[in-house]
PDB file of N, CA, C and O in Angstrom:
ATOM      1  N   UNK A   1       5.714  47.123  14.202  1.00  0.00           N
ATOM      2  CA  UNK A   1       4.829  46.153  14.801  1.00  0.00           C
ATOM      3  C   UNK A   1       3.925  45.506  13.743  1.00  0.00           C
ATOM      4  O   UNK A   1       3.875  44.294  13.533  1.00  0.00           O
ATOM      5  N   UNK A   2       3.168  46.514  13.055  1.00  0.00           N
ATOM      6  CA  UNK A   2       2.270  45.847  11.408  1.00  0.00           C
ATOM      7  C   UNK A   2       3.045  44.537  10.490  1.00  0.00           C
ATOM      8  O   UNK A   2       2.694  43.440  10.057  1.00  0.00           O
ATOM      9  N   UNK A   3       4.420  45.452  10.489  1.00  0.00           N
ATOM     10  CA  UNK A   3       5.897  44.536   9.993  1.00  0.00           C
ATOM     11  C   UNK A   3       5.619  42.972  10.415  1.00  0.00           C
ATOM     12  O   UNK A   3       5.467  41.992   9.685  1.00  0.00           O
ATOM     13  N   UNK A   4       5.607  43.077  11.802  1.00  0.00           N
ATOM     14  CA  UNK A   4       5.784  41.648  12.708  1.00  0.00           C
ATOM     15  C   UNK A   4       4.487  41.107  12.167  1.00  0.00           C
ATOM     16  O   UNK A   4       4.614  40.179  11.368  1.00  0.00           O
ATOM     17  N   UNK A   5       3.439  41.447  12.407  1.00  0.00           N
ATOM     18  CA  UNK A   5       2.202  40.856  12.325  1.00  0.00           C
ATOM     19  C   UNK A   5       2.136  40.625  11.278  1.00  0.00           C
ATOM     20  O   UNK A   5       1.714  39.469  11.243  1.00  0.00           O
ATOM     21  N   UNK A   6       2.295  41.006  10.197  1.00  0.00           N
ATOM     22  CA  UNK A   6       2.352  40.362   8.507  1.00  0.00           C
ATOM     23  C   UNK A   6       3.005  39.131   8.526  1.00  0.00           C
ATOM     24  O   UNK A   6       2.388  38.086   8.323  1.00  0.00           O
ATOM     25  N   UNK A   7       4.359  39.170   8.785  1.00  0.00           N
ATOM     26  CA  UNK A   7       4.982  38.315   8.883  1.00  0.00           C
ATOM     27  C   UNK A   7       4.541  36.638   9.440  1.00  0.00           C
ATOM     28  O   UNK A   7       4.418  35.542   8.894  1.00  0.00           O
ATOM     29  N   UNK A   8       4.426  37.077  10.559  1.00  0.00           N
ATOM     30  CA  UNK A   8       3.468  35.858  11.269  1.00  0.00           C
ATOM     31  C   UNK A   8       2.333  35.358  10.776  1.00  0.00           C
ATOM     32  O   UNK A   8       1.846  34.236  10.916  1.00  0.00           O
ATOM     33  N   UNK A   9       1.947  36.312  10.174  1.00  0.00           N
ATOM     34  CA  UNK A   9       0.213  35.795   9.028  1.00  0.00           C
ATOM     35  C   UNK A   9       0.956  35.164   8.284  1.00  0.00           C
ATOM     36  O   UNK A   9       0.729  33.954   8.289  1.00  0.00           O
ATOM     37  N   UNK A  10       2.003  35.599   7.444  1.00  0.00           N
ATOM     38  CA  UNK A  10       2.038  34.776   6.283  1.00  0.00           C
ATOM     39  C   UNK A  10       3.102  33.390   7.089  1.00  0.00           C
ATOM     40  O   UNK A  10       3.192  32.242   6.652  1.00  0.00           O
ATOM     41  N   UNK A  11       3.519  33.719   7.830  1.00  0.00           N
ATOM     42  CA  UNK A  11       4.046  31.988   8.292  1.00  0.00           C
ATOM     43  C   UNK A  11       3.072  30.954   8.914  1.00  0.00           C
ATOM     44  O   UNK A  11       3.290  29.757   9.102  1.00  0.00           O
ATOM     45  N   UNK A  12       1.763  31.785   9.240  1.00  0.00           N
ATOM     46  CA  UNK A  12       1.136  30.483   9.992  1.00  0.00           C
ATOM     47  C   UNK A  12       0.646  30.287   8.581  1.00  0.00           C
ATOM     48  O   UNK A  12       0.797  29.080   8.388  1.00  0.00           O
ATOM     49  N   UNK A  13       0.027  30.948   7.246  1.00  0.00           N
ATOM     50  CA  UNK A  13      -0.621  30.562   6.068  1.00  0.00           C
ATOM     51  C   UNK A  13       0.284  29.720   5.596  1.00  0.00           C
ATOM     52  O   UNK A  13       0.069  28.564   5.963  1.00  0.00           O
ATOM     53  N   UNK A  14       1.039  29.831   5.050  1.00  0.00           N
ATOM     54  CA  UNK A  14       2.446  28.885   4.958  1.00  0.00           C
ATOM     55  C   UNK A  14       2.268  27.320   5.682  1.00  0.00           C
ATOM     56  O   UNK A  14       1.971  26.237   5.177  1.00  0.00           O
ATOM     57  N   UNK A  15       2.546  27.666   6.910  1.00  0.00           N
ATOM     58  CA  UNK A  15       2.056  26.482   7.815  1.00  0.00           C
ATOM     59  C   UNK A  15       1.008  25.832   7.655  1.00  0.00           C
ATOM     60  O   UNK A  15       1.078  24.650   7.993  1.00  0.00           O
ATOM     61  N   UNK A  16      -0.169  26.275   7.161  1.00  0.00           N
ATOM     62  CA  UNK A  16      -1.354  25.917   7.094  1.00  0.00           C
ATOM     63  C   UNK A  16      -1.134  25.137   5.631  1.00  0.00           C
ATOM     64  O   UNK A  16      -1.321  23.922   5.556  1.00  0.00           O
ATOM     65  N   UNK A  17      -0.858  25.668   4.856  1.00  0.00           N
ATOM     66  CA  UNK A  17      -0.425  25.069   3.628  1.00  0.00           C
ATOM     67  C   UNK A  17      -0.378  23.848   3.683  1.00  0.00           C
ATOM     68  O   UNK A  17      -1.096  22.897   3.373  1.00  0.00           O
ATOM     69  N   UNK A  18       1.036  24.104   4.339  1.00  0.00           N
ATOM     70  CA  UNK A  18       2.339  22.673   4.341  1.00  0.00           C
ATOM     71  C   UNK A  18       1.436  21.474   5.005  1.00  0.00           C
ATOM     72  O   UNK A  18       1.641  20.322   4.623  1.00  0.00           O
ATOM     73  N   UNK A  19       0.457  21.737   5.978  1.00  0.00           N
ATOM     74  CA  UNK A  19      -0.044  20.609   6.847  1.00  0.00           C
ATOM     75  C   UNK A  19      -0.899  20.267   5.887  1.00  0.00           C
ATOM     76  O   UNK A  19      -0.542  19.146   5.525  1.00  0.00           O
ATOM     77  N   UNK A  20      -1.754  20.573   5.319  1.00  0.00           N
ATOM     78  CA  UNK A  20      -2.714  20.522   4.356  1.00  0.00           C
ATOM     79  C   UNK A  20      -1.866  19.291   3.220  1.00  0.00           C
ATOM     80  O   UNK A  20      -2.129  18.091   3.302  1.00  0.00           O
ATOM     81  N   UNK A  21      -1.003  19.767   2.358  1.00  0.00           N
ATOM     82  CA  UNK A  21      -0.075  18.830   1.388  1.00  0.00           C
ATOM     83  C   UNK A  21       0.573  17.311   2.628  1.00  0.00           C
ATOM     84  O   UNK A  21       0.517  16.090   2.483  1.00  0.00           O
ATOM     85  N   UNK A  22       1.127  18.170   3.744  1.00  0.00           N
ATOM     86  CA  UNK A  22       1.594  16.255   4.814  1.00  0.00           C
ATOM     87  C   UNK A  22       0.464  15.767   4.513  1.00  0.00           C
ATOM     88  O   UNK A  22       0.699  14.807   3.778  1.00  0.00           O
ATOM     89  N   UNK A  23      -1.181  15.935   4.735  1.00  0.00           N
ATOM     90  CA  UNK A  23      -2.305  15.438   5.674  1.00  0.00           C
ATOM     91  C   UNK A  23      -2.590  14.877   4.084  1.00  0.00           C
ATOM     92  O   UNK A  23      -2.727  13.656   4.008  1.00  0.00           O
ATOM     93  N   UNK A  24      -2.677  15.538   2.988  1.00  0.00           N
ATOM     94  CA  UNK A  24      -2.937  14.776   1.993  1.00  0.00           C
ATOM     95  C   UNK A  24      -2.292  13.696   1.006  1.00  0.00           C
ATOM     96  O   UNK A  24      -2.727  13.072   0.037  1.00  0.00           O
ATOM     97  N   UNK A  25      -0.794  13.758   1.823  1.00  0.00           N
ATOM     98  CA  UNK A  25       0.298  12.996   1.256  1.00  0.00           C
ATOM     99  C   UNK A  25      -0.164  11.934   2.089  1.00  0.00           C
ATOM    100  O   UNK A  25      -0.573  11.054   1.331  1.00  0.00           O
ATOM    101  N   UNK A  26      -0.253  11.703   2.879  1.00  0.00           N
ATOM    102  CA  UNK A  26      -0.918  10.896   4.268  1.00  0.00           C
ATOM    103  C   UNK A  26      -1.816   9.838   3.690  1.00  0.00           C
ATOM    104  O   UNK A  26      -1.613   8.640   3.497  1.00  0.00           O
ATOM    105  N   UNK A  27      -2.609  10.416   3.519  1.00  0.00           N
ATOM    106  CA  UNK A  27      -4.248   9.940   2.997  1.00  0.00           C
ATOM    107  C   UNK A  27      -3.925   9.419   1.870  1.00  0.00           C
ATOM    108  O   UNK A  27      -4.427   8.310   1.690  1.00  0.00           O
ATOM    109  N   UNK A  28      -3.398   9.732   1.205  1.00  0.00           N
ATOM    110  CA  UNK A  28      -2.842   8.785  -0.350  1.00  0.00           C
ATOM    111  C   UNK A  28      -2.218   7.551   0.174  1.00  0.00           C
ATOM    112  O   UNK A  28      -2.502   6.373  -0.043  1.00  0.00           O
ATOM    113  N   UNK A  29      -1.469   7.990   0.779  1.00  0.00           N
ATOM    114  CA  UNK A  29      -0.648   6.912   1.142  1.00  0.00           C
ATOM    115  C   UNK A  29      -1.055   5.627   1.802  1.00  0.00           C
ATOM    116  O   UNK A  29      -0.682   4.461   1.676  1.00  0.00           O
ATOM    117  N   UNK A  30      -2.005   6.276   2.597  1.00  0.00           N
ATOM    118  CA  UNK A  30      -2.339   5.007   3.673  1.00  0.00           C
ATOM    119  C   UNK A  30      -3.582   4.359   2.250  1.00  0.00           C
ATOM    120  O   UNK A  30      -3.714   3.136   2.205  1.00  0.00           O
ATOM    121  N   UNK A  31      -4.209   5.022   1.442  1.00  0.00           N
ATOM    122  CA  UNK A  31      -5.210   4.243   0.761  1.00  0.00           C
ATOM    123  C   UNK A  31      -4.114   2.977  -0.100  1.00  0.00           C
ATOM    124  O   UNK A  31      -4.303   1.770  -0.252  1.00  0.00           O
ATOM    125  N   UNK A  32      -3.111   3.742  -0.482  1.00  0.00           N
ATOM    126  CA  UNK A  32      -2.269   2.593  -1.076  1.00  0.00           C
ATOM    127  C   UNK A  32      -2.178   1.625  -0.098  1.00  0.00           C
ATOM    128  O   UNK A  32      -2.822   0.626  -0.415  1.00  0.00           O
ATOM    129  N   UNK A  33      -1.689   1.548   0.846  1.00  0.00           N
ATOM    130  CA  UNK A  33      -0.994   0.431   1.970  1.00  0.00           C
ATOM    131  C   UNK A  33      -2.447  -0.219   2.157  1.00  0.00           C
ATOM    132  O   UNK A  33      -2.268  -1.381   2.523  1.00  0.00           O
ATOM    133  N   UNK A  34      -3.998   0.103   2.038  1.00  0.00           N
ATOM    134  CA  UNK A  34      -4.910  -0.085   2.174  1.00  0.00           C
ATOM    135  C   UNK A  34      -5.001  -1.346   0.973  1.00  0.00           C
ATOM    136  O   UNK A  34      -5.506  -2.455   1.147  1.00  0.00           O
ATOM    137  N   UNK A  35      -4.240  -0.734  -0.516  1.00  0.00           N
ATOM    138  CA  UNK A  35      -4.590  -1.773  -1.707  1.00  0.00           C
ATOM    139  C   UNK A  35      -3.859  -2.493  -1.450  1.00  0.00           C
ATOM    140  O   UNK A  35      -4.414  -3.397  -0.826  1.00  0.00           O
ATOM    141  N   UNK A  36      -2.885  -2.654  -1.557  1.00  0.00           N
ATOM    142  CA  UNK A  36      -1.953  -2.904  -1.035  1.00  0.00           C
ATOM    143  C   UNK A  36      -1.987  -4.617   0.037  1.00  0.00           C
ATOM    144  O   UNK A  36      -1.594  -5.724  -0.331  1.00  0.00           O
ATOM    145  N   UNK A  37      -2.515  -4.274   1.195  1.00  0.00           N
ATOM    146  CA  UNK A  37      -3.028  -5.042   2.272  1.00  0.00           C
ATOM    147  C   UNK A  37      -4.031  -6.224   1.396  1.00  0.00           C
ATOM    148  O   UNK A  37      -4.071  -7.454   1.440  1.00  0.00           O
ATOM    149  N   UNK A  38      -4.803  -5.183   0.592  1.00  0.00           N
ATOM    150  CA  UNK A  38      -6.089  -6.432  -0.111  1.00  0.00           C
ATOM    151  C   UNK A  38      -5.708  -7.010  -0.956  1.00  0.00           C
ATOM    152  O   UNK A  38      -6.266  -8.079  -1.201  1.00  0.00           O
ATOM    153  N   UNK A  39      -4.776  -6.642  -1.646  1.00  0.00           N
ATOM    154  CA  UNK A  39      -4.079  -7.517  -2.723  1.00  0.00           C
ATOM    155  C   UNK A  39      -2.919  -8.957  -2.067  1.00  0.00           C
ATOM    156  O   UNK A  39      -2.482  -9.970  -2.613  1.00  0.00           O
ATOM    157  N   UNK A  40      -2.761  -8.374  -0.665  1.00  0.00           N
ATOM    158  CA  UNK A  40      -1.604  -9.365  -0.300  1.00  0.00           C
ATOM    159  C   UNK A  40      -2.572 -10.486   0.305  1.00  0.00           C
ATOM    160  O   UNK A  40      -2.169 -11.647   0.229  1.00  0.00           O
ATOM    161  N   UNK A  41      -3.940 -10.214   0.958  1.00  0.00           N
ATOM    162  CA  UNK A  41      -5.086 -11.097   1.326  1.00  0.00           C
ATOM    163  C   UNK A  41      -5.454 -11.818   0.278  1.00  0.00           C
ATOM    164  O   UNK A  41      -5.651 -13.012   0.505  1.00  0.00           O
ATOM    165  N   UNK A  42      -5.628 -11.378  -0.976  1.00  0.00           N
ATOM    166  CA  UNK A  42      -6.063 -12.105  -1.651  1.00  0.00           C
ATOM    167  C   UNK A  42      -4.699 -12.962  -2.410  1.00  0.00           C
ATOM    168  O   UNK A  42      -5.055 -14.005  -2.957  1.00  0.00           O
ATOM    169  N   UNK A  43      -3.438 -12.696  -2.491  1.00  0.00           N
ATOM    170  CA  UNK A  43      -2.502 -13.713  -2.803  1.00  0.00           C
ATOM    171  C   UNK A  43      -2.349 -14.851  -1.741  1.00  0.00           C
ATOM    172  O   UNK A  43      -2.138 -16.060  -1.837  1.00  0.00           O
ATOM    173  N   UNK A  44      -2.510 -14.117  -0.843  1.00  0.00           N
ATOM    174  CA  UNK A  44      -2.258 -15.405   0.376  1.00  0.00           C
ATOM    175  C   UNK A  44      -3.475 -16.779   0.073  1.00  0.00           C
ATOM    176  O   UNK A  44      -3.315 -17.983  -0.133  1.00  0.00           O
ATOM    177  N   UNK A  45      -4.621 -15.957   0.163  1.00  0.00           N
ATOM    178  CA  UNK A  45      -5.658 -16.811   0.208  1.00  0.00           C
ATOM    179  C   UNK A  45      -5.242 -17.901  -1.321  1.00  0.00           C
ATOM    180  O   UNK A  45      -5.169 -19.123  -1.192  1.00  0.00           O
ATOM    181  N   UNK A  46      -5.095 -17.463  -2.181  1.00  0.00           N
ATOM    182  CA  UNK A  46      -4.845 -18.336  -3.589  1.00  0.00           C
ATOM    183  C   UNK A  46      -3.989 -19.281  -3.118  1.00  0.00           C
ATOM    184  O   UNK A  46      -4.454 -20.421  -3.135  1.00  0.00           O
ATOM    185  N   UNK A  47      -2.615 -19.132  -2.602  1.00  0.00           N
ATOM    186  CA  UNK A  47      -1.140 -19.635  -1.953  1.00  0.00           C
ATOM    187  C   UNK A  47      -2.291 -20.387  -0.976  1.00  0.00           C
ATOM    188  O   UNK A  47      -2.657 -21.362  -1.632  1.00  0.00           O
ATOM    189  N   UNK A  48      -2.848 -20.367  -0.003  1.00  0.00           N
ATOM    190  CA  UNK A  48      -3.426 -21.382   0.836  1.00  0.00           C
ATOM    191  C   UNK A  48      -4.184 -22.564  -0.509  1.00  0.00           C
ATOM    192  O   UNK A  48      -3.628 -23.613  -0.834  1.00  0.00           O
ATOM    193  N   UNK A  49      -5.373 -22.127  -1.049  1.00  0.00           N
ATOM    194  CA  UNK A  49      -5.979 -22.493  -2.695  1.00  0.00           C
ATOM    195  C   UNK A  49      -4.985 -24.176  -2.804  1.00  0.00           C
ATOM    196  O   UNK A  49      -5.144 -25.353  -2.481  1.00  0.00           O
ATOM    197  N   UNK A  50      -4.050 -23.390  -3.408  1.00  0.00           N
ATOM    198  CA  UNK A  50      -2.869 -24.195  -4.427  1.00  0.00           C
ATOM    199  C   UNK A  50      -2.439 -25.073  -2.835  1.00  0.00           C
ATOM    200  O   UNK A  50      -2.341 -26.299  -2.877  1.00  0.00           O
ATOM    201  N   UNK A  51      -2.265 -24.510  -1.824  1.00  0.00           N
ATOM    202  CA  UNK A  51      -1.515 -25.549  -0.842  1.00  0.00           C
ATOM    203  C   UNK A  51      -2.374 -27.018  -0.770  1.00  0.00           C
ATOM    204  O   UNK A  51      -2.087 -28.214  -0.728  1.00  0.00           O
ATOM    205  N   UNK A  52      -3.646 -26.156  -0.783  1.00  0.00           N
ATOM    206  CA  UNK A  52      -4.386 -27.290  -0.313  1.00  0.00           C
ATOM    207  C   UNK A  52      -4.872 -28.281  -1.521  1.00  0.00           C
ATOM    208  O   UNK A  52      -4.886 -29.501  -1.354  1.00  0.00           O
ATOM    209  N   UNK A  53      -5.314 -27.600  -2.887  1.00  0.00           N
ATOM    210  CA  UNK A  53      -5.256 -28.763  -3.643  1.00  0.00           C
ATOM    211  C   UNK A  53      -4.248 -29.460  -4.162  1.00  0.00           C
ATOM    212  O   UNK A  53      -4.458 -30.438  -4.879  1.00  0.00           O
ATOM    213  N   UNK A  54      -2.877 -28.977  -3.820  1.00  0.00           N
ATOM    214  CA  UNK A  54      -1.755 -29.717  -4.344  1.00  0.00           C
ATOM    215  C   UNK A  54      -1.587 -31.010  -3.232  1.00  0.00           C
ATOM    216  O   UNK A  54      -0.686 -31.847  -3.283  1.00  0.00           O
ATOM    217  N   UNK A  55      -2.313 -30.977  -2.559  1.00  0.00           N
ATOM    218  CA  UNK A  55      -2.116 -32.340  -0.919  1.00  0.00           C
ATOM    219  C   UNK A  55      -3.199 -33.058  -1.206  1.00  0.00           C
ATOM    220  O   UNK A  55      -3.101 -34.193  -0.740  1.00  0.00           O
ATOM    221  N   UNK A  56      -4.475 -32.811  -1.946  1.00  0.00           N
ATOM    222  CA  UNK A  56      -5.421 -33.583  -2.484  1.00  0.00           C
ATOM    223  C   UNK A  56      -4.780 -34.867  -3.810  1.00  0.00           C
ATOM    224  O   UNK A  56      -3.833 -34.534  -4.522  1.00  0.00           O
ATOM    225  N   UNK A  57      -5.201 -35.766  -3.914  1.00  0.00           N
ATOM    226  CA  UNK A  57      -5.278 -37.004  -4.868  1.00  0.00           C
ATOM    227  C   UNK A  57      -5.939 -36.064  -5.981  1.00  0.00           C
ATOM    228  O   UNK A  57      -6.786 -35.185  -5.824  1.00  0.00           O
ATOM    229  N   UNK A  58      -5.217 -36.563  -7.322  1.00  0.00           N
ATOM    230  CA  UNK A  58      -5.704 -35.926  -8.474  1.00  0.00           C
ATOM    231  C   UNK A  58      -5.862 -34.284  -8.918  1.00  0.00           C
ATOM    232  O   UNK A  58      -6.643 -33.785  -9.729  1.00  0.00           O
ATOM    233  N   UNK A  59      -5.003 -33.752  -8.220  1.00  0.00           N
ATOM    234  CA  UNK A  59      -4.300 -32.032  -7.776  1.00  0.00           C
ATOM    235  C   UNK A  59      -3.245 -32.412  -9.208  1.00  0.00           C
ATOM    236  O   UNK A  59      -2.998 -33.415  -9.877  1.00  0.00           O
ATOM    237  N   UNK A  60      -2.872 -31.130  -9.197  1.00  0.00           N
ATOM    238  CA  UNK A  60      -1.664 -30.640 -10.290  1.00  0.00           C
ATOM    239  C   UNK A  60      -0.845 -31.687 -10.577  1.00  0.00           C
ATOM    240  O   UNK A  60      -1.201 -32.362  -9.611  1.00  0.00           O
ATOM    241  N   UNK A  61      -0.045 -32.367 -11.113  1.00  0.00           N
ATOM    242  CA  UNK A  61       1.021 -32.913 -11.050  1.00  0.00           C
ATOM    243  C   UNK A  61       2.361 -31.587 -11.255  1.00  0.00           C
ATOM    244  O   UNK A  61       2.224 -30.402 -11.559  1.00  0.00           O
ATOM    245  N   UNK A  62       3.471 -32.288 -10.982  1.00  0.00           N
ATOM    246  CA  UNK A  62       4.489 -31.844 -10.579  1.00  0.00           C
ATOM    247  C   UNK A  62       5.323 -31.839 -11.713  1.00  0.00           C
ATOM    248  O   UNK A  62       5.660 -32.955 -12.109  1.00  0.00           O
ATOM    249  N   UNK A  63       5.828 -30.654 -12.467  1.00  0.00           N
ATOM    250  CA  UNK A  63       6.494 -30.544 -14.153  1.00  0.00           C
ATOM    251  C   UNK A  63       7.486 -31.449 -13.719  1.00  0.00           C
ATOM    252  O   UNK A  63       8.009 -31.600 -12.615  1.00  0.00           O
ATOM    253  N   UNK A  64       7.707 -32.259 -15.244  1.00  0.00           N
ATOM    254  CA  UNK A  64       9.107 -32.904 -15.120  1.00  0.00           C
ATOM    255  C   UNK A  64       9.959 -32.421 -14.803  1.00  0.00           C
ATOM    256  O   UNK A  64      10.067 -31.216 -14.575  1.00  0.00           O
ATOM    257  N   UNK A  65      11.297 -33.768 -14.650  1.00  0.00           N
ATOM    258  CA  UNK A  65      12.155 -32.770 -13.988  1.00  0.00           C
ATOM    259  C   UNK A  65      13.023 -31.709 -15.588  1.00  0.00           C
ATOM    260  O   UNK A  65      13.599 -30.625 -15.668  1.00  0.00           O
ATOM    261  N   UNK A  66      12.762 -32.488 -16.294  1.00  0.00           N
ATOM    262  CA  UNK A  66      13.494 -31.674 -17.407  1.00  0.00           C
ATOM    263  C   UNK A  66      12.805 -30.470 -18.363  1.00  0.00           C
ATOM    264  O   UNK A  66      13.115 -30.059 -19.481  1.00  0.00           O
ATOM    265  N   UNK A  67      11.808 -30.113 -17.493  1.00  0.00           N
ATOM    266  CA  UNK A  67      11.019 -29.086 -17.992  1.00  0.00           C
ATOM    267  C   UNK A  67      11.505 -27.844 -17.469  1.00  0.00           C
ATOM    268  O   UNK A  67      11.923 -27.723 -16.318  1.00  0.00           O
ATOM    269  N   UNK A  68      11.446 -26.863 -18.366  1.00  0.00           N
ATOM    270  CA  UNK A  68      11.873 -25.258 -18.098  1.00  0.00           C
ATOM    271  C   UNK A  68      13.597 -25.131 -18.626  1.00  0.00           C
ATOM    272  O   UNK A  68      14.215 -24.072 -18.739  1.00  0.00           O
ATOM    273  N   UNK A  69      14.212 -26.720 -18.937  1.00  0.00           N
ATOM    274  CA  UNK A  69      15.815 -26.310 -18.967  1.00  0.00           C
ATOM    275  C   UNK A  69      16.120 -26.108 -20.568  1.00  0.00           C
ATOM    276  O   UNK A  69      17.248 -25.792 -20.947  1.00  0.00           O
TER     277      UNK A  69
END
């Protein structure tokens, strides 16, 4: 019976472990998807930026066409 009960201690410690490493794999993770999110807000917002002064008079001009070849 002592047998059994050891056993079970060390599987719920075990268990306890393992949730501990998910819950902190977790939390990393979501802070990334967090940078992640703010970095894609702030590309968008630039991409709106450029939309809108490229529709303005006196905005970027447009590379030749024989530029980059």
């Amino acid at each position: 019976m002592e047998d059994r009960l050891e056993r079970l201690e060390s599987l719920v410690a075990l268990q306890d472990r393992t949730i501990e490493k998910l819950n902190d794999s977790i939390y990393e993770q979501q802070q990334q998807l967090h940078n992640v999110q703010k970095q894609l807000e702030r590309l968008a917002g630039k991409v709106r930026e450029m939309e809108v002064t490229s529709d303005q008079p006196g905005g970027p001009e447009a590379p030749p066409p024989h530029y980059g070849r």
